[in-house]
MIDOSE-1310 file (N, C-alpha, C; in nm, 2 decimals, decimal comma, always signed):
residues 115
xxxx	+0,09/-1,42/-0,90/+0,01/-1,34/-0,99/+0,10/-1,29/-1,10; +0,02/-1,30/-1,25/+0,14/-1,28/-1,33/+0,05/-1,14/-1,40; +0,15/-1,07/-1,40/+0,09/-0,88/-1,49/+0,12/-0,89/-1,68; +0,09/-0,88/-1,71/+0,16/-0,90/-1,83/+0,05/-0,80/-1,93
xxxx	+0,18/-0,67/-2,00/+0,04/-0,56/-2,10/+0,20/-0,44/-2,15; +0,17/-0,37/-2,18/+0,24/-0,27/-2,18/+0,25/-0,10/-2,13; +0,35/-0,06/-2,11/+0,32/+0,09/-2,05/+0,36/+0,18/-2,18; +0,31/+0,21/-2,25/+0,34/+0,31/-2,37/+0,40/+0,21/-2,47
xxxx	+0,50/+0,19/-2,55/+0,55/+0,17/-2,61/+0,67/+0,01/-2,58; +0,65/+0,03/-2,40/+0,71/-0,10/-2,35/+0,66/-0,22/-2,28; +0,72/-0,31/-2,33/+0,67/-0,45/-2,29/+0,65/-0,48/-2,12; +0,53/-0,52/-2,07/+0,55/-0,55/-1,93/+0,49/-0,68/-1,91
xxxx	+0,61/-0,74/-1,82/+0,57/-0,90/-1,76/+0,63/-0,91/-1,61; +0,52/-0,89/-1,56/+0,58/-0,87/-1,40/+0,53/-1,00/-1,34; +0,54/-1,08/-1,27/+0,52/-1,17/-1,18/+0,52/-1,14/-1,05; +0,48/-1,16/-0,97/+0,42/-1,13/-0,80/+0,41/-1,29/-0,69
xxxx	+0,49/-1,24/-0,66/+0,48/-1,40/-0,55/+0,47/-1,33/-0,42; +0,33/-1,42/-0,35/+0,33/-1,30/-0,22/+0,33/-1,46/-0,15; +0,35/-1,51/-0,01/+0,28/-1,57/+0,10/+0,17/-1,57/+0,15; +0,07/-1,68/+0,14/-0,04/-1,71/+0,21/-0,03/-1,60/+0,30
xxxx	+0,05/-1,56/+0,44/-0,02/-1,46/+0,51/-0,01/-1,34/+0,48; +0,15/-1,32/+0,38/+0,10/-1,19/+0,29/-0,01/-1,15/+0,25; -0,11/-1,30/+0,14/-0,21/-1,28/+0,06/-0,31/-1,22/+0,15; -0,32/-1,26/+0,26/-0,43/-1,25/+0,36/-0,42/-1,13/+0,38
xxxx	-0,32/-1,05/+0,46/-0,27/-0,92/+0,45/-0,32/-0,80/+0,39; -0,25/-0,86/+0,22/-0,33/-0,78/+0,15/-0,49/-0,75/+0,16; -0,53/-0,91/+0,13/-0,71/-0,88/+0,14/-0,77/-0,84/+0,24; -0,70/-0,83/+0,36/-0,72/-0,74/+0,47/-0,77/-0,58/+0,45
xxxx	-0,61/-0,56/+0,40/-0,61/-0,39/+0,38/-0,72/-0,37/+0,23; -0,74/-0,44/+0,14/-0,87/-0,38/+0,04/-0,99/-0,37/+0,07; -1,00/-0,53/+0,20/-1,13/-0,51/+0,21/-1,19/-0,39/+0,29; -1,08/-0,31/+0,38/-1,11/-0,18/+0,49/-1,11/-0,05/+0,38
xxxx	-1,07/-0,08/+0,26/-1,13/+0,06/+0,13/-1,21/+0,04/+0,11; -1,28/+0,17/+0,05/-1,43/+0,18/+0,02/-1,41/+0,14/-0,11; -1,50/+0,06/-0,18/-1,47/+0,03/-0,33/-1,49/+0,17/-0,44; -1,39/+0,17/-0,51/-1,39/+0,29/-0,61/-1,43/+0,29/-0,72
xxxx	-1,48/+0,18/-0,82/-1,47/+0,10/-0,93/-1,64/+0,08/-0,90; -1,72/+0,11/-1,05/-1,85/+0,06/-1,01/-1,84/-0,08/-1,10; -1,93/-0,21/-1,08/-2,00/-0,29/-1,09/-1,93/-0,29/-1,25; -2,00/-0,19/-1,33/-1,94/-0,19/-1,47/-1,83/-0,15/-1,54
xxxx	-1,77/-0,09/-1,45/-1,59/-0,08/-1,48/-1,52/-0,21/-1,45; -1,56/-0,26/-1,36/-1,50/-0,38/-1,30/-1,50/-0,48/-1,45; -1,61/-0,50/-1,50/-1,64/-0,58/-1,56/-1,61/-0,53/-1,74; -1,56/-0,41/-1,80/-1,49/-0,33/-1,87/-1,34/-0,46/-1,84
xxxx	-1,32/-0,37/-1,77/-1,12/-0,40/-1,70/-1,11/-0,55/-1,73; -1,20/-0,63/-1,65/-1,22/-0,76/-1,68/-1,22/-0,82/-1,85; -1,32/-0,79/-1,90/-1,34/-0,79/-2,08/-1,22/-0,75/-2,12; -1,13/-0,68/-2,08/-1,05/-0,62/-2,18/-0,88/-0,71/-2,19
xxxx	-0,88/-0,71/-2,28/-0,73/-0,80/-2,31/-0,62/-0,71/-2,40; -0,52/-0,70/-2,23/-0,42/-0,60/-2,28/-0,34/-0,65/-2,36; -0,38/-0,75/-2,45/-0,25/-0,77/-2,53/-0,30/-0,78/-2,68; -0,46/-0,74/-2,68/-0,53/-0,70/-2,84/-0,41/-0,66/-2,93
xxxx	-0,37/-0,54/-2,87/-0,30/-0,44/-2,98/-0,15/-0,54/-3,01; -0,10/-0,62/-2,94/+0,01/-0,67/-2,95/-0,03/-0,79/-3,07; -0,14/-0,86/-3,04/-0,20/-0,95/-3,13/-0,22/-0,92/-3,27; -0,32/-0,78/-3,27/-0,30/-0,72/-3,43/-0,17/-0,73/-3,47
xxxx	-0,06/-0,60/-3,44/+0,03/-0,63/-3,48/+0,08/-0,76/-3,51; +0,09/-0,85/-3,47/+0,15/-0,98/-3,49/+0,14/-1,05/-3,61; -0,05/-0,99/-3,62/-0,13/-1,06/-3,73/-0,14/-0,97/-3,87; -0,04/-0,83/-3,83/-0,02/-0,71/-3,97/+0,12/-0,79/-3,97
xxxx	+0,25/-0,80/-3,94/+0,36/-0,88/-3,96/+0,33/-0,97/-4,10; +0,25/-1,08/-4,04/+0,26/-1,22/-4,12/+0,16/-1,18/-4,25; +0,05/-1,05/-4,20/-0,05/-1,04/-4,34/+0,07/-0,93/-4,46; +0,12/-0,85/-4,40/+0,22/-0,80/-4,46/+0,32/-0,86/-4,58
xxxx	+0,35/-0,97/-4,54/+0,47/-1,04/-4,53/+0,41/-1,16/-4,66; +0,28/-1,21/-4,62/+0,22/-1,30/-4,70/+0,26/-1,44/-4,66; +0,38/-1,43/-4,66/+0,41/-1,59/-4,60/+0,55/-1,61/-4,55; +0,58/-1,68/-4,44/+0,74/-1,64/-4,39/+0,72/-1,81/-4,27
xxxx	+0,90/-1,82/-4,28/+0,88/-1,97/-4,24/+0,89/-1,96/-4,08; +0,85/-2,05/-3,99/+0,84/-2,02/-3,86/+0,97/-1,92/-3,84; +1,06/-2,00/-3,81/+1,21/-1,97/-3,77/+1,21/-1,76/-3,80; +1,16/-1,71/-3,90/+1,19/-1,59/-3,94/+1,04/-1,51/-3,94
xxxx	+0,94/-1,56/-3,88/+0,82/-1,50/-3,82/+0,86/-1,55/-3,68; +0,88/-1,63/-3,61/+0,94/-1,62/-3,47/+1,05/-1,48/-3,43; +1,12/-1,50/-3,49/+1,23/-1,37/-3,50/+1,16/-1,23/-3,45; +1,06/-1,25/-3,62/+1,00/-1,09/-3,59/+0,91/-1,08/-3,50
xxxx	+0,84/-1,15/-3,42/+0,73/-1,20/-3,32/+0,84/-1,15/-3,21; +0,89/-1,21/-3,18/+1,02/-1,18/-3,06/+1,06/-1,04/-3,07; +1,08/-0,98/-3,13/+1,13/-0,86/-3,16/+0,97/-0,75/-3,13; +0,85/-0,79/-3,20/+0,77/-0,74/-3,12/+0,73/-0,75/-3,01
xxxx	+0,73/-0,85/-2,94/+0,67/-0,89/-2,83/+0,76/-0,86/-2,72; +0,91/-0,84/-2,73/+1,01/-0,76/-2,64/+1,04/-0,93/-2,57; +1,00/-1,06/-2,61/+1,10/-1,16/-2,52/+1,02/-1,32/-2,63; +1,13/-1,38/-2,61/+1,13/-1,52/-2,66/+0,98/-1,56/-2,65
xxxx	+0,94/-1,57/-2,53/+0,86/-1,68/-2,40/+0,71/-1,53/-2,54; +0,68/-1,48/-2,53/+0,60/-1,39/-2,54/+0,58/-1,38/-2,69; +0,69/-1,36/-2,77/+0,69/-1,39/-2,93/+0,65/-1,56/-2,96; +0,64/-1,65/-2,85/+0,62/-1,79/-2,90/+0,46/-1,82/-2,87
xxxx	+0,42/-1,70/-2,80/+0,29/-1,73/-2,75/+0,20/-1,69/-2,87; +0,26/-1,57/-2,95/+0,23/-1,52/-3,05/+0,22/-1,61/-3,12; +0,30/-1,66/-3,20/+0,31/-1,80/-3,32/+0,24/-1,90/-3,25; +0,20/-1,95/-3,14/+0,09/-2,02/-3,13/-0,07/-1,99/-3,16
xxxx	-0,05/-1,86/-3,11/-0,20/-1,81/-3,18/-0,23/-1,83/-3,31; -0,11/-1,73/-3,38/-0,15/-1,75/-3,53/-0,15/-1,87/-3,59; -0,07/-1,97/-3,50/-0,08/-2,12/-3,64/-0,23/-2,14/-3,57; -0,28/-2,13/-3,48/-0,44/-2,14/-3,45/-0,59/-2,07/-3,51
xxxx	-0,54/-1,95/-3,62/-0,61/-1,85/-3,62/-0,64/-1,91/-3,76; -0,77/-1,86/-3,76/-0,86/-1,87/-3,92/-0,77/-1,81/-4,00; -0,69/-1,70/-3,99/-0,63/-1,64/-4,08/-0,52/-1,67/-4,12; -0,48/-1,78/-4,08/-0,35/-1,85/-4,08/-0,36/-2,00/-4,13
xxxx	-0,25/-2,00/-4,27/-0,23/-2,18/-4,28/-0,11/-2,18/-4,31; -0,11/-2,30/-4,23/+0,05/-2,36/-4,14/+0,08/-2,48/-4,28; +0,16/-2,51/-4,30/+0,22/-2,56/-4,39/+0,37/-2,63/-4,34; +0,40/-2,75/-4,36/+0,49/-2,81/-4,40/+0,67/-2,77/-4,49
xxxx	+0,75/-2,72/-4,42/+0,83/-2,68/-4,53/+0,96/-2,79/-4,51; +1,05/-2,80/-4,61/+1,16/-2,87/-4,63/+1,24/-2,88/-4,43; +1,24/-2,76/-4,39/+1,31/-2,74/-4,27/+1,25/-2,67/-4,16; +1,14/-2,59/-4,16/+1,06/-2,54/-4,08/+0,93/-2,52/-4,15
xxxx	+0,84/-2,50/-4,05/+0,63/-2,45/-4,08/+0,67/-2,31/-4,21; +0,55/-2,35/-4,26/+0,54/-2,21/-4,31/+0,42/-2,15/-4,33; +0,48/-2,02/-4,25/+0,29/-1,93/-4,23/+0,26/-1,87/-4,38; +0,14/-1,90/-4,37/+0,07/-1,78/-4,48/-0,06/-1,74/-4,44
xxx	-0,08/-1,62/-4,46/-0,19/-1,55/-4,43/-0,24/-1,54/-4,54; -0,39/-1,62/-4,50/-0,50/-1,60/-4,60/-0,62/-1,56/-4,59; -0,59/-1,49/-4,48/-0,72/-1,38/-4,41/-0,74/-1,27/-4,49
């Protein structure tokens, strides 16, 4: 199981490896709680994508910026995102996003925001 959001102002990416009888274990001990969470919270928590706010940001960077070549919007992506693996997930969104055209440069892509 992979966690991945932030606690205030820091980056969190926790991974969890439990054992089949661990797993069982666990679902043991939830299923003997009384559930606390109604029907529509559940499904709130669910809808919601803790990494919205990391995404805007990503997408004020490049609109900021106007246009910047992978290599030096990777950088700053990385630097927001607090890790390599997390700032590249970033630059894959944006070269995906309506608001973004990817472009060809002499040595690397080049973003421009035309959102």
């Amino acid at each position: 199981m992979r966690i991945r959001g932030h606690i205030g102002d820091w980056p969190v990416d926790l991974t969890l490896e439990l054992e089949p009888g661990e797993w069982a274990q666990l679902g043991g001990q939830l299923s003997a709680v009384a559930p606390l969470a109604t029907t529509a919270a559940v499904a709130s928590v669910a809808n919601a994508r803790p990494d919205d706010a990391l995404w805007q940001a990503a997408r004020e960077v490049l609109h900021k910026a106007g246009q910047l070549n992978g290599p030096q919007l990777l950088e700053q992506l990385e630097g927001l995102a607090g890790s390599t693996a997390a700032g590249k997930r970033l630059l894959v969104r944006l070269r995906h996003s309506a608001d973004v055209k990817v472009e060809s440069g002499a040595d690397a892509p080049i973003y421009h925001w035309v959102g």
